[in-house]
PDB file with SEQRES, HELIX, SHEET and CRYST1 records, atoms N, CA, C and O in Angstrom:
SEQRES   1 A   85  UNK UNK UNK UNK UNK UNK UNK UNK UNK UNK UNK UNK UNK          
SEQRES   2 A   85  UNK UNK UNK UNK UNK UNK UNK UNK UNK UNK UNK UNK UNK          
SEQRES   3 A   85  UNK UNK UNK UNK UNK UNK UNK UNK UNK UNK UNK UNK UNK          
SEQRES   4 A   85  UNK UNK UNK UNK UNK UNK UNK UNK UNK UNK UNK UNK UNK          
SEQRES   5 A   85  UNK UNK UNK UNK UNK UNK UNK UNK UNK UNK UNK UNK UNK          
SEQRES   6 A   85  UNK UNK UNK UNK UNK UNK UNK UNK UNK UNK UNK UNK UNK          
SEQRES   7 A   85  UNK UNK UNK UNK UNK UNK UNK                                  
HELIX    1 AA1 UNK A    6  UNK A   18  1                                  13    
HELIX    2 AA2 UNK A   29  UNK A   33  1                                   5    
HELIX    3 AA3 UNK A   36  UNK A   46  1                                  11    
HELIX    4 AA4 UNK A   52  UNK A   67  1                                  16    
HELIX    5 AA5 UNK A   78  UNK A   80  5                                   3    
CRYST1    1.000    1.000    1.000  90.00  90.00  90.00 P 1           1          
ATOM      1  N   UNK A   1      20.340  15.863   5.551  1.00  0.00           N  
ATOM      2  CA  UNK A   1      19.196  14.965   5.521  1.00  0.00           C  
ATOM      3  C   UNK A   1      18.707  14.734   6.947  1.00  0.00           C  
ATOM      4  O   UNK A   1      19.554  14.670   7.837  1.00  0.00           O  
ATOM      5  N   UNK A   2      17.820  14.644   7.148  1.00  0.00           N  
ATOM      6  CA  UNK A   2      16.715  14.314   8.631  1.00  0.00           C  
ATOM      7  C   UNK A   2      16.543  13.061   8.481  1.00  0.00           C  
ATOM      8  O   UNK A   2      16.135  12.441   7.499  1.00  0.00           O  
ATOM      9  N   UNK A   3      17.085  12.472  10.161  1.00  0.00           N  
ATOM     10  CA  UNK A   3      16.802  11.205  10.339  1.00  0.00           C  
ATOM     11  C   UNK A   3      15.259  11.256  10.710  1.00  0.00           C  
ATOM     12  O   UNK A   3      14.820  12.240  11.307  1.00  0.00           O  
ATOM     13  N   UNK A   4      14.316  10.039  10.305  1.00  0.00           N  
ATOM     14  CA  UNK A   4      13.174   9.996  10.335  1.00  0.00           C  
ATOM     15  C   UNK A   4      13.098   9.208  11.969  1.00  0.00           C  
ATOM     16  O   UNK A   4      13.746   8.176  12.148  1.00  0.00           O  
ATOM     17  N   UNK A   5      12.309   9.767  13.022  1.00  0.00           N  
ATOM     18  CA  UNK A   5      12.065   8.915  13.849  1.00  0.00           C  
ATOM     19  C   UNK A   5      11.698   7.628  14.380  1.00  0.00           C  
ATOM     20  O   UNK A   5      10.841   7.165  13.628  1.00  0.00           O  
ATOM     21  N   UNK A   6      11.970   6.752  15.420  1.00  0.00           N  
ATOM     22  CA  UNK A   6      11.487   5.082  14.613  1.00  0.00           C  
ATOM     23  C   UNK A   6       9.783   4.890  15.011  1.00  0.00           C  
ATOM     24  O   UNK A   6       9.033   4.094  14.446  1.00  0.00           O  
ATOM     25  N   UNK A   7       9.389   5.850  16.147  1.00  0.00           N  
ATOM     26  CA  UNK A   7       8.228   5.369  16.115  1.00  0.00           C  
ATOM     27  C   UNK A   7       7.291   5.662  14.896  1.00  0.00           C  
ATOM     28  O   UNK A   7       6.419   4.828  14.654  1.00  0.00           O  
ATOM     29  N   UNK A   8       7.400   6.832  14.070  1.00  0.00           N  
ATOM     30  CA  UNK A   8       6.833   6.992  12.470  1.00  0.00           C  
ATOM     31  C   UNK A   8       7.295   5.969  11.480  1.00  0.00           C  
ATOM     32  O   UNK A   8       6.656   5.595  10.497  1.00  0.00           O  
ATOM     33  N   UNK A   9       8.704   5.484  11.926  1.00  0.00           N  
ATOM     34  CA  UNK A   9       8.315   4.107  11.221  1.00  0.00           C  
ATOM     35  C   UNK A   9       7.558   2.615  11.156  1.00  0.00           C  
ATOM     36  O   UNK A   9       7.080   1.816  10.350  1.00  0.00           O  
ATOM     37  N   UNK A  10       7.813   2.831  12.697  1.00  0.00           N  
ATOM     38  CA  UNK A  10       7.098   1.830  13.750  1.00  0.00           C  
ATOM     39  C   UNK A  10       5.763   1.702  13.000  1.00  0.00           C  
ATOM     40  O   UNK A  10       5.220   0.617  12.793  1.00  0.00           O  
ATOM     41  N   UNK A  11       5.056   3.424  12.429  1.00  0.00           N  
ATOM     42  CA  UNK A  11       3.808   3.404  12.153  1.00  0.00           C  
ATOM     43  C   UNK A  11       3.778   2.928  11.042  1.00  0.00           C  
ATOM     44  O   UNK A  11       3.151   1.917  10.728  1.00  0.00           O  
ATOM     45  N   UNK A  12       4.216   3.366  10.577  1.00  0.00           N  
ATOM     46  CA  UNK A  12       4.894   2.923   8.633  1.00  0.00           C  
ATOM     47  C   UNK A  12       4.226   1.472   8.384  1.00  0.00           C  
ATOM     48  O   UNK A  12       3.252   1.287   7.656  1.00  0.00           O  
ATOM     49  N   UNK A  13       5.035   0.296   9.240  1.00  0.00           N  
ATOM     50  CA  UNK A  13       5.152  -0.821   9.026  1.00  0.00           C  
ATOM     51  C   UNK A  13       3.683  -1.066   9.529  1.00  0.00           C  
ATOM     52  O   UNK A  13       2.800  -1.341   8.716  1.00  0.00           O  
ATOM     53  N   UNK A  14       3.456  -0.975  10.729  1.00  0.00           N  
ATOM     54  CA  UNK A  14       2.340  -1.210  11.337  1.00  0.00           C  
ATOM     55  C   UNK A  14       0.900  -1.219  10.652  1.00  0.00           C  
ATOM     56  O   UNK A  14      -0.082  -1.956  10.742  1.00  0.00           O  
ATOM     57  N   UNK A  15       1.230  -0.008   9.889  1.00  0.00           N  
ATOM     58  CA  UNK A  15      -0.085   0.291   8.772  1.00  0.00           C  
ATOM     59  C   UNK A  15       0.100  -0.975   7.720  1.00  0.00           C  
ATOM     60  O   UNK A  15      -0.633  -1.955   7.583  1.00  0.00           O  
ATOM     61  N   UNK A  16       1.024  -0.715   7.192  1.00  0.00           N  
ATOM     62  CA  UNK A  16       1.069  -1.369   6.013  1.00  0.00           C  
ATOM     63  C   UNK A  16       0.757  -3.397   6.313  1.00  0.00           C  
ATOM     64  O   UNK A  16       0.200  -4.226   5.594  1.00  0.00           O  
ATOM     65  N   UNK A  17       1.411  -3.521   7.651  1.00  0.00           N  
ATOM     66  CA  UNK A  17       1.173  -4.672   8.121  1.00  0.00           C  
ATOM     67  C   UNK A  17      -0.405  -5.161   8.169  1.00  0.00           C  
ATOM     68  O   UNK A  17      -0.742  -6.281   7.785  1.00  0.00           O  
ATOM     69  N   UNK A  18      -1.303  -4.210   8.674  1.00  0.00           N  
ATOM     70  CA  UNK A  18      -2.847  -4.096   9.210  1.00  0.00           C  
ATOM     71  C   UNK A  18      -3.419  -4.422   7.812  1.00  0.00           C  
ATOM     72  O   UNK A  18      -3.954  -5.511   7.603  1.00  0.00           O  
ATOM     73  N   UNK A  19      -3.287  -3.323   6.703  1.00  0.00           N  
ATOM     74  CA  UNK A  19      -3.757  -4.129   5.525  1.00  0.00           C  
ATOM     75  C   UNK A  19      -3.059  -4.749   3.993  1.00  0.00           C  
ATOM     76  O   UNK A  19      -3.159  -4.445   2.804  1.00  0.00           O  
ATOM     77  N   UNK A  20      -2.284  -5.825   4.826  1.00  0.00           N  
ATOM     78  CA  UNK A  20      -1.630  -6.248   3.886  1.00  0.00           C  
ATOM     79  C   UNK A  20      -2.118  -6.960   3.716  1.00  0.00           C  
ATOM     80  O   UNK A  20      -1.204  -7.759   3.508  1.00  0.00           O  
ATOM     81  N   UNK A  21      -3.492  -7.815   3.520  1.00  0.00           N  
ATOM     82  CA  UNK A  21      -4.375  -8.975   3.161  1.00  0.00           C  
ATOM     83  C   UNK A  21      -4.846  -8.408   1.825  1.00  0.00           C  
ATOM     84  O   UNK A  21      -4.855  -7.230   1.468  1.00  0.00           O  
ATOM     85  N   UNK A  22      -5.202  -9.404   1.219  1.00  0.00           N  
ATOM     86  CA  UNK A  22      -5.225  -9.494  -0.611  1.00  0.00           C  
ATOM     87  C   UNK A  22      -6.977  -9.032  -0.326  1.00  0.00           C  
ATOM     88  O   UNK A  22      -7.528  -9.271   0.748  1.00  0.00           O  
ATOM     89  N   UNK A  23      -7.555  -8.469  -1.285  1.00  0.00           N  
ATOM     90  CA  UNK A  23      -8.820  -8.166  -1.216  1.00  0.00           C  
ATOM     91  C   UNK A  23      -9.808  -9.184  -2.228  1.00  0.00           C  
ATOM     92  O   UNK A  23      -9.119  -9.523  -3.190  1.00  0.00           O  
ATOM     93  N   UNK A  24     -10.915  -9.651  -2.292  1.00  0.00           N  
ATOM     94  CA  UNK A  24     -11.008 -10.878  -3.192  1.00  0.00           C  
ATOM     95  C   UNK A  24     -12.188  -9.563  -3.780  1.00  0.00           C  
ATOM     96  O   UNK A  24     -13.190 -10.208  -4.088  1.00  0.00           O  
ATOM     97  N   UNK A  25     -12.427  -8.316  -4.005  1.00  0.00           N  
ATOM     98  CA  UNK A  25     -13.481  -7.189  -4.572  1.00  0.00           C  
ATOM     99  C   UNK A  25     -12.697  -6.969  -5.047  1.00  0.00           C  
ATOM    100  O   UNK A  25     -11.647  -7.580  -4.851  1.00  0.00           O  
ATOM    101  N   UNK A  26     -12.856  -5.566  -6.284  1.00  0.00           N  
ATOM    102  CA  UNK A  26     -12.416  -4.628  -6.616  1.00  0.00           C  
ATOM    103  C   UNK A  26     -11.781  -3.413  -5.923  1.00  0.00           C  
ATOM    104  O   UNK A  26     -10.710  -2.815  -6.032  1.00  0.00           O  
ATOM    105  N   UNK A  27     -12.920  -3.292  -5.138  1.00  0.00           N  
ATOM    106  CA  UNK A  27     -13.047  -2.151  -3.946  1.00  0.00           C  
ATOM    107  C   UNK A  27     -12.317  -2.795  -3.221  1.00  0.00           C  
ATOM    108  O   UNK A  27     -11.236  -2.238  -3.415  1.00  0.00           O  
ATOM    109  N   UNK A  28     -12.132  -3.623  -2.478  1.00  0.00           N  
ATOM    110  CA  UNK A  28     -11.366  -3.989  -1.569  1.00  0.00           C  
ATOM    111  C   UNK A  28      -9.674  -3.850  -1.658  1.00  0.00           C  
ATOM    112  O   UNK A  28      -8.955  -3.705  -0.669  1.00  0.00           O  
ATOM    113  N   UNK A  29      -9.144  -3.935  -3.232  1.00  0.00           N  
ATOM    114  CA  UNK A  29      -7.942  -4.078  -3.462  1.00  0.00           C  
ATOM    115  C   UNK A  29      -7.848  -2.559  -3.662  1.00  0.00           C  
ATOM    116  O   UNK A  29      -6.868  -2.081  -3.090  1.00  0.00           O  
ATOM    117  N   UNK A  30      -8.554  -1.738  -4.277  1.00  0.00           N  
ATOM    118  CA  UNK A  30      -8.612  -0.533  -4.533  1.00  0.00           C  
ATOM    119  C   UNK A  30      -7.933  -0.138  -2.655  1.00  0.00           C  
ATOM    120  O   UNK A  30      -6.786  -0.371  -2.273  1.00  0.00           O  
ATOM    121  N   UNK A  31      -8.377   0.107  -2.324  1.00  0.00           N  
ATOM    122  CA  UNK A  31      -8.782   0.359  -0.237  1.00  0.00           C  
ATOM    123  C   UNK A  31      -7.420  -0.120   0.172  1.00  0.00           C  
ATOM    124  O   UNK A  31      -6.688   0.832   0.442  1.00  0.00           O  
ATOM    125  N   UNK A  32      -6.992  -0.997   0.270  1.00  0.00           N  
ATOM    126  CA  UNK A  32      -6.066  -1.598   0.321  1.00  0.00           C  
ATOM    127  C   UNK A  32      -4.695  -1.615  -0.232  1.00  0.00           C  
ATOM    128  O   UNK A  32      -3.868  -2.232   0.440  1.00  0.00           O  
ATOM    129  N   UNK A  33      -4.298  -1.063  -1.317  1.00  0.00           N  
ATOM    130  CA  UNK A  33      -3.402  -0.959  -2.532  1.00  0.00           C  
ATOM    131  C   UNK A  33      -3.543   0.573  -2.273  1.00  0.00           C  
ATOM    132  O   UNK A  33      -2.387   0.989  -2.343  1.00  0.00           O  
ATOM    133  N   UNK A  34      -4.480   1.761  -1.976  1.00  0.00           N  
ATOM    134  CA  UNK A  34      -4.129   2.680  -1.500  1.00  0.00           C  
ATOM    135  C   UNK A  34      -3.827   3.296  -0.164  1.00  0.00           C  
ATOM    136  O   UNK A  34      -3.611   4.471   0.134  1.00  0.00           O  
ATOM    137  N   UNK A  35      -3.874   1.976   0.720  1.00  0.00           N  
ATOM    138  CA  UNK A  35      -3.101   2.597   2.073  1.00  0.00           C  
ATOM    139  C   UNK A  35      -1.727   2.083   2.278  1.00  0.00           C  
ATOM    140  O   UNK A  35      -0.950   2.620   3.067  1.00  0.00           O  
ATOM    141  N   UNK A  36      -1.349   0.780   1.390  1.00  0.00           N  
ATOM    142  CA  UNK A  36      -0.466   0.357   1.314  1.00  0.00           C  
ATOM    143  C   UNK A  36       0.897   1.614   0.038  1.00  0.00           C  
ATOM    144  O   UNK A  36       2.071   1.983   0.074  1.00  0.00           O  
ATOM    145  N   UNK A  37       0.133   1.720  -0.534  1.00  0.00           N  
ATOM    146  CA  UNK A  37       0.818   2.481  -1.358  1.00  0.00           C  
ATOM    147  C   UNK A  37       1.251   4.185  -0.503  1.00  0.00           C  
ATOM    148  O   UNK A  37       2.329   4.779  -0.531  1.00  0.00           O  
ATOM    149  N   UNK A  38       0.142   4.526   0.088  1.00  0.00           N  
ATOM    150  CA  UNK A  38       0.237   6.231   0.608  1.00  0.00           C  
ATOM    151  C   UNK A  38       1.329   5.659   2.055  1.00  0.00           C  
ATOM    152  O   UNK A  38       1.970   6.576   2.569  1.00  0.00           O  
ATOM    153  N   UNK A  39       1.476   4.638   2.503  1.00  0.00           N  
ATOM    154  CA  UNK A  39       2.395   4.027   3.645  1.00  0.00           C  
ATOM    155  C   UNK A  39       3.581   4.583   2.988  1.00  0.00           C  
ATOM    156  O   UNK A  39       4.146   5.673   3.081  1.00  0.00           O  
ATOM    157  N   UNK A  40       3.829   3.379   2.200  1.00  0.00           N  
ATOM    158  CA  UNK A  40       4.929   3.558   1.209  1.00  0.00           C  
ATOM    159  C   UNK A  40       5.842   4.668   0.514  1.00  0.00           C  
ATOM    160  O   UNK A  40       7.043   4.914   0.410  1.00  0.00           O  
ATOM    161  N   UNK A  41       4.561   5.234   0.072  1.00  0.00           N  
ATOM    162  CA  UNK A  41       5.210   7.113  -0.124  1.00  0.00           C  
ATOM    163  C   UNK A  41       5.889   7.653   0.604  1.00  0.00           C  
ATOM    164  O   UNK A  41       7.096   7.893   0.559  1.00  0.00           O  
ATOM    165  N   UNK A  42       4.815   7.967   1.625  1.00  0.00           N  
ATOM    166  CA  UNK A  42       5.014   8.592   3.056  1.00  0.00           C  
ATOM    167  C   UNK A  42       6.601   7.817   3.402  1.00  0.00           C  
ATOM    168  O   UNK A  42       7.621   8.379   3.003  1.00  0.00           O  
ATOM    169  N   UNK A  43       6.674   6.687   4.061  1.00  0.00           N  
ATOM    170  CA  UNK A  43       7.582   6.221   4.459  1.00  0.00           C  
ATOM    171  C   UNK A  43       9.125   6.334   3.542  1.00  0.00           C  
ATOM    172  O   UNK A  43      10.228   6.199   4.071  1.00  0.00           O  
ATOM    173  N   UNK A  44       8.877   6.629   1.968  1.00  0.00           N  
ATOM    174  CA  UNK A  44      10.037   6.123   1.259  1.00  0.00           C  
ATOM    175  C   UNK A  44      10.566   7.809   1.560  1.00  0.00           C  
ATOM    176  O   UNK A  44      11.746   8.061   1.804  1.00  0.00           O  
ATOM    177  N   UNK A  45       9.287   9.078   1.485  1.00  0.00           N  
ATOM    178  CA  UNK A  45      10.012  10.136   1.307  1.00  0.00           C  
ATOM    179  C   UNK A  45      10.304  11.128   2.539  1.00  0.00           C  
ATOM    180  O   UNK A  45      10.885  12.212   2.495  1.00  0.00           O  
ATOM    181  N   UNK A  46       9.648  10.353   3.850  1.00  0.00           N  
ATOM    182  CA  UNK A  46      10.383  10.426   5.299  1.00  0.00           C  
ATOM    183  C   UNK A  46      12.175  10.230   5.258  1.00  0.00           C  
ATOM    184  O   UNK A  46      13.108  10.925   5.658  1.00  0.00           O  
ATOM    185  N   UNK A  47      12.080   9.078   4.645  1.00  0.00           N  
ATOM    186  CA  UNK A  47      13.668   8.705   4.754  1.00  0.00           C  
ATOM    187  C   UNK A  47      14.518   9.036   3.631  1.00  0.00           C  
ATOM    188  O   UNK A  47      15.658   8.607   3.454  1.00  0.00           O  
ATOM    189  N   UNK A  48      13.869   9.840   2.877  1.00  0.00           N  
ATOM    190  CA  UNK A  48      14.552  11.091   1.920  1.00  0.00           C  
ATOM    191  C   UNK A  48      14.533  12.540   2.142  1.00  0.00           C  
ATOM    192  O   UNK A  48      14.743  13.479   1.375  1.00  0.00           O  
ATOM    193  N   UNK A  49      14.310  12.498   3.048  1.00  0.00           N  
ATOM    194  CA  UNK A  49      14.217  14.298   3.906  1.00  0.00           C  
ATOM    195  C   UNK A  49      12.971  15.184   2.682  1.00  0.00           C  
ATOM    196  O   UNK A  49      13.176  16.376   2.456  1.00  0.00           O  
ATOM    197  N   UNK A  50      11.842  14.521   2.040  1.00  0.00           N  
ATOM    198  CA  UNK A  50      11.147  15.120   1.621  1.00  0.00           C  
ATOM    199  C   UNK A  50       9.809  15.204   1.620  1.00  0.00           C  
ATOM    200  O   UNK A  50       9.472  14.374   2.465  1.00  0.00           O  
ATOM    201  N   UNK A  51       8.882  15.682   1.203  1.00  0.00           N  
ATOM    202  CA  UNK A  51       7.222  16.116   1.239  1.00  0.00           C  
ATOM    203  C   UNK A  51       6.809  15.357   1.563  1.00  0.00           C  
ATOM    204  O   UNK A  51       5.972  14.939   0.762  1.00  0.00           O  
ATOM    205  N   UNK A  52       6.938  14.461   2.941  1.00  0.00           N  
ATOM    206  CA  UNK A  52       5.802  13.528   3.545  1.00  0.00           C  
ATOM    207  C   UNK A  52       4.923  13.366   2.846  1.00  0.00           C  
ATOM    208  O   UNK A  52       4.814  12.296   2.248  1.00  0.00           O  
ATOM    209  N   UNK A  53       3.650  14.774   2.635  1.00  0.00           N  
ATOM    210  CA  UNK A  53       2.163  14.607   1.969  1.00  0.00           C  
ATOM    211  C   UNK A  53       2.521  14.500   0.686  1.00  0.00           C  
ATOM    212  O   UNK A  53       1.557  14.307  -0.054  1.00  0.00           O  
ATOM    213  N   UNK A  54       3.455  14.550   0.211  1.00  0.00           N  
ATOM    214  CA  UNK A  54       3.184  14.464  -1.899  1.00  0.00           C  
ATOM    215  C   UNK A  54       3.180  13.200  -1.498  1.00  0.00           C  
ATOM    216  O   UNK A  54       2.088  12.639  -1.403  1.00  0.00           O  
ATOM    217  N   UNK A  55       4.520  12.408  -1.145  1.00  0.00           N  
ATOM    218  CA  UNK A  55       4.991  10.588  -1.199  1.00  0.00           C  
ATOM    219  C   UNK A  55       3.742  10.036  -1.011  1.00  0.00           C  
ATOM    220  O   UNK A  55       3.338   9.376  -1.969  1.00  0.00           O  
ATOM    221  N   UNK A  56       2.728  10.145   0.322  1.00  0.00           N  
ATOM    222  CA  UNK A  56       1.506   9.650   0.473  1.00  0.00           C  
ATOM    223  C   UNK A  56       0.772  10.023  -0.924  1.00  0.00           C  
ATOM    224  O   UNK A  56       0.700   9.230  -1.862  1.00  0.00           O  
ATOM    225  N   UNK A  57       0.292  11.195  -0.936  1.00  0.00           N  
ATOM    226  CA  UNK A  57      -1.012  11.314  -2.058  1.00  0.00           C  
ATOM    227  C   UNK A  57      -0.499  10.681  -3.227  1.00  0.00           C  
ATOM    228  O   UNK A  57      -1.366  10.183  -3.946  1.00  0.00           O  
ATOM    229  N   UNK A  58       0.802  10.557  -3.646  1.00  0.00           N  
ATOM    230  CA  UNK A  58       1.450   9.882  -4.961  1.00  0.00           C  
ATOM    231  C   UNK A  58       1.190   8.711  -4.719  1.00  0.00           C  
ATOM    232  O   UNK A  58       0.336   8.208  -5.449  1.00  0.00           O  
ATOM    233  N   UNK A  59       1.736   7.931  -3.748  1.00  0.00           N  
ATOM    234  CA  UNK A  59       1.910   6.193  -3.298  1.00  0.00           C  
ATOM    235  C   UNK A  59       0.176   6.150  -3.106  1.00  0.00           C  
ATOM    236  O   UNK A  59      -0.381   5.193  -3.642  1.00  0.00           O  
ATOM    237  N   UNK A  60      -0.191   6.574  -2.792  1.00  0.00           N  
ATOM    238  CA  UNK A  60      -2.086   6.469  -2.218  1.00  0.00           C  
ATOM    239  C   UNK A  60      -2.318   6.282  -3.400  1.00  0.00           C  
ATOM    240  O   UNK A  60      -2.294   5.090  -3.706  1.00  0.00           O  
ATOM    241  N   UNK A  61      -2.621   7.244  -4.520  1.00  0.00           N  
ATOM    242  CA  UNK A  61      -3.131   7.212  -5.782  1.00  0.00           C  
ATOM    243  C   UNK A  61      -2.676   5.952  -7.162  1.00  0.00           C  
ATOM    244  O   UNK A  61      -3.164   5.430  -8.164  1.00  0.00           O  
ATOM    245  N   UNK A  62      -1.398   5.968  -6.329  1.00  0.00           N  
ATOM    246  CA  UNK A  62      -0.824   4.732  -7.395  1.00  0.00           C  
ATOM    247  C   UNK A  62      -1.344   3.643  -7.137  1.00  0.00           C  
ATOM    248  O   UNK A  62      -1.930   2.915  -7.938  1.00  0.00           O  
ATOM    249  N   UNK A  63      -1.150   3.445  -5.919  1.00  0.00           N  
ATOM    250  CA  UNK A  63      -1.645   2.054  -5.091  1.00  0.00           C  
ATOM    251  C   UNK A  63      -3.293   1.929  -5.145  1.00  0.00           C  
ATOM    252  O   UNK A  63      -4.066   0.971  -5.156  1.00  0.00           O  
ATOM    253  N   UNK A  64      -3.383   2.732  -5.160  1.00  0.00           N  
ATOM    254  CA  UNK A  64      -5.270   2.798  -5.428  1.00  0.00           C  
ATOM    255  C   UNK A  64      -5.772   2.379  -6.429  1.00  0.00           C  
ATOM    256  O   UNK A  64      -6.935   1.986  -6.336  1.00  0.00           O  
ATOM    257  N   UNK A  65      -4.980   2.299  -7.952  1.00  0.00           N  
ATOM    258  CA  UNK A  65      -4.902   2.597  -8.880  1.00  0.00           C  
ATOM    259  C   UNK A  65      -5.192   1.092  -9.913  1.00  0.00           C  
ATOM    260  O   UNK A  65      -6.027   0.625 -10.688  1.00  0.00           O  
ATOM    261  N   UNK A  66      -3.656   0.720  -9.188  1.00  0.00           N  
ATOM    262  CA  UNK A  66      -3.167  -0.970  -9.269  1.00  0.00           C  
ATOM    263  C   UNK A  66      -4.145  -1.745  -8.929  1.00  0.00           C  
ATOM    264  O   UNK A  66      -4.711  -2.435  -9.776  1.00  0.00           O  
ATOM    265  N   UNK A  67      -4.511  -1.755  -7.597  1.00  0.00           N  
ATOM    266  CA  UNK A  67      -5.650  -2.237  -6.698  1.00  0.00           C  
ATOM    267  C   UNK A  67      -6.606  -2.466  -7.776  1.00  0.00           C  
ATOM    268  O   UNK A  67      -6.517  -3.430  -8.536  1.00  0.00           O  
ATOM    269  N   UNK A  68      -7.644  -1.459  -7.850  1.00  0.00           N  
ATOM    270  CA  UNK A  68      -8.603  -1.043  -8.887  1.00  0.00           C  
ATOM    271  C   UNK A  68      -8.363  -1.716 -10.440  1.00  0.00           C  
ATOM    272  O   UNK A  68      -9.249  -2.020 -11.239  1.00  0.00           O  
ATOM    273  N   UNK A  69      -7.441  -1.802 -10.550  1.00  0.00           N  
ATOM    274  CA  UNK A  69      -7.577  -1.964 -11.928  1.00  0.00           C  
ATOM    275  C   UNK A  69      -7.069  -3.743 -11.976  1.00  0.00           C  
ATOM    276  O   UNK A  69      -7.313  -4.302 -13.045  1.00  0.00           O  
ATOM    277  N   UNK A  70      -6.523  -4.433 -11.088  1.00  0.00           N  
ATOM    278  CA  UNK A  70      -6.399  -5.485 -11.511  1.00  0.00           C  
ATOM    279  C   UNK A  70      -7.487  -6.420 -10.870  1.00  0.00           C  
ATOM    280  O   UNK A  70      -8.318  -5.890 -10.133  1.00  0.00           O  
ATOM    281  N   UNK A  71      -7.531  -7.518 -11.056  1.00  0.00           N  
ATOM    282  CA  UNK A  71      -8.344  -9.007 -10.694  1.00  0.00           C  
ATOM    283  C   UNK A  71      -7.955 -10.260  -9.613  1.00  0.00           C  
ATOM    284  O   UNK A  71      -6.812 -10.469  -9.205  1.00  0.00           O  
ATOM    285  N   UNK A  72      -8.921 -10.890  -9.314  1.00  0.00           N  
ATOM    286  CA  UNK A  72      -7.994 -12.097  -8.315  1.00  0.00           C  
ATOM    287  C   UNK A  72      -7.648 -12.706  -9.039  1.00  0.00           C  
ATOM    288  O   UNK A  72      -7.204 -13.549  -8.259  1.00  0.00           O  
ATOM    289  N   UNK A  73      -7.273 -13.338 -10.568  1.00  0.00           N  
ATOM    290  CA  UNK A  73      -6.810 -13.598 -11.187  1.00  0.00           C  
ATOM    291  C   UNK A  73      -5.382 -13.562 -11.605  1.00  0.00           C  
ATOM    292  O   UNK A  73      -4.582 -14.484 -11.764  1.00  0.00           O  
ATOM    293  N   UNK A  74      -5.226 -11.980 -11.776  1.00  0.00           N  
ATOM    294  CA  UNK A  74      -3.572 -11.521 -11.635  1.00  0.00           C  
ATOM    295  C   UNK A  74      -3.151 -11.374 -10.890  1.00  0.00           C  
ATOM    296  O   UNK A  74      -2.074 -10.777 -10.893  1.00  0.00           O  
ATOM    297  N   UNK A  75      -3.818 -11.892  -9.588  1.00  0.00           N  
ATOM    298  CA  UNK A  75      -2.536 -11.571  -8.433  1.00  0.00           C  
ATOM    299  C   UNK A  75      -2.302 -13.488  -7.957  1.00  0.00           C  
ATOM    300  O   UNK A  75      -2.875 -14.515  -8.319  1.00  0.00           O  
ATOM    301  N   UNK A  76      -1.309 -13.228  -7.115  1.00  0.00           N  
ATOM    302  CA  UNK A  76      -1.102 -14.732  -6.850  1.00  0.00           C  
ATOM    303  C   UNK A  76      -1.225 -15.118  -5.332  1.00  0.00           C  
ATOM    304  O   UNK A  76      -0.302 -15.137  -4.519  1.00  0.00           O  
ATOM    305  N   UNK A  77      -2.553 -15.425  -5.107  1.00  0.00           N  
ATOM    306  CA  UNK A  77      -3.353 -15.043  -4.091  1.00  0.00           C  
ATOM    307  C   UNK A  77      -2.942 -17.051  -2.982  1.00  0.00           C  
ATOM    308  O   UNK A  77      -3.548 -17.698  -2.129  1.00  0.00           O  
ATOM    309  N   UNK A  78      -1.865 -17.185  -3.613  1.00  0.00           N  
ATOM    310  CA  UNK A  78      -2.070 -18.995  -3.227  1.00  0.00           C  
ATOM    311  C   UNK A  78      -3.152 -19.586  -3.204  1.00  0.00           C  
ATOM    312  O   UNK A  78      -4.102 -19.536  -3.986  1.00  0.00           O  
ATOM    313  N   UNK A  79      -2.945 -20.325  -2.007  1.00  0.00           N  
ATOM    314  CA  UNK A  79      -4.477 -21.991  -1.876  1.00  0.00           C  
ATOM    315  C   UNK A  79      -5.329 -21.064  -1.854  1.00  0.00           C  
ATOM    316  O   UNK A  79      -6.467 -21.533  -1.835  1.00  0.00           O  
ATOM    317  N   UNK A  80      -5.293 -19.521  -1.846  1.00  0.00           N  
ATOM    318  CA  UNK A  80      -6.691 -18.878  -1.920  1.00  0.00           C  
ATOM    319  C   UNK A  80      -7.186 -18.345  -3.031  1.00  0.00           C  
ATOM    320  O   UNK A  80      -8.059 -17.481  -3.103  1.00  0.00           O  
ATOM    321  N   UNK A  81      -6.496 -18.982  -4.079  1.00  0.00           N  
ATOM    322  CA  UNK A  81      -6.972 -18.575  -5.360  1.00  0.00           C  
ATOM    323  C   UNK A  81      -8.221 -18.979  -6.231  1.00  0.00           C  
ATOM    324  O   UNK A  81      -8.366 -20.127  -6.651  1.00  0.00           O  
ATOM    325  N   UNK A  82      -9.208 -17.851  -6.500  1.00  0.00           N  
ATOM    326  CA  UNK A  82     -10.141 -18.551  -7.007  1.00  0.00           C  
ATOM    327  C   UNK A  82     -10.138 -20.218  -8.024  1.00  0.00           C  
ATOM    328  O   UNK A  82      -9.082 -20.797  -8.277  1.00  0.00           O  
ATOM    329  N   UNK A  83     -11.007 -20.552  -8.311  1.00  0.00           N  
ATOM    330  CA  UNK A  83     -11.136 -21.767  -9.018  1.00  0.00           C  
ATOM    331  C   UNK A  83     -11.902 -21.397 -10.386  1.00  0.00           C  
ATOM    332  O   UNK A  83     -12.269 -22.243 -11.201  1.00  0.00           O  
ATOM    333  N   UNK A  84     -12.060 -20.222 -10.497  1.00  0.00           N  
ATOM    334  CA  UNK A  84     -12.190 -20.078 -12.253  1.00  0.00           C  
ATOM    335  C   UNK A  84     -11.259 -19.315 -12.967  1.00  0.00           C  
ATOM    336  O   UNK A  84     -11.324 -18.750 -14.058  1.00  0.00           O  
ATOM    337  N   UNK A  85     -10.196 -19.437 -11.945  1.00  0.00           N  
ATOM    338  CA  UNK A  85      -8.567 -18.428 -12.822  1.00  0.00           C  
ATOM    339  C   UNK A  85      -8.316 -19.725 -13.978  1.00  0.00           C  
ATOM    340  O   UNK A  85      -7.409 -19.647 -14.807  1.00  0.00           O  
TER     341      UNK A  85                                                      
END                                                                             
């Protein structure tokens, strides 16, 4: 197995840190839920000695997916939660 380097993780986190804010659109969670997700891939299958690009395009597409398809409603957005949930 290949140790993954720390500054690619460094990036890992860094990304995922940048847009980890809740999106109050559709599009926005969509955008968001797929960079968080293609991070995630990427990062889970770095530190499994495997296909960098599948983990991303898999985690991207999933996360894109979730994003897209749910509401500010179902997520639990705290004191920033709309007022017609």
């Amino acid at each position: 197995m290949r140790i993954p380097r720390p500054a690619g993780l460094a990036g890992v986190l860094a990304l995922s840190l940048l847009v980890a804010a809740c999106g109050s659109n559709r599009f926005e969670r969509g955008v968001t839920g797929g960079a968080i997700g293609g991070a995630a891939g990427a990062g889970a299958l770095a530190l499994a000695g495997g296909p960098v690009l599948v983990g991303m395009a898999a985690g991207a597409v999933g996360g894109a997916a979730i994003g897209a398809l749910t509401n500010e409603c179902q997520i639990d957005l705290g004191p920033q939660r709309p007022n017609n949930c």
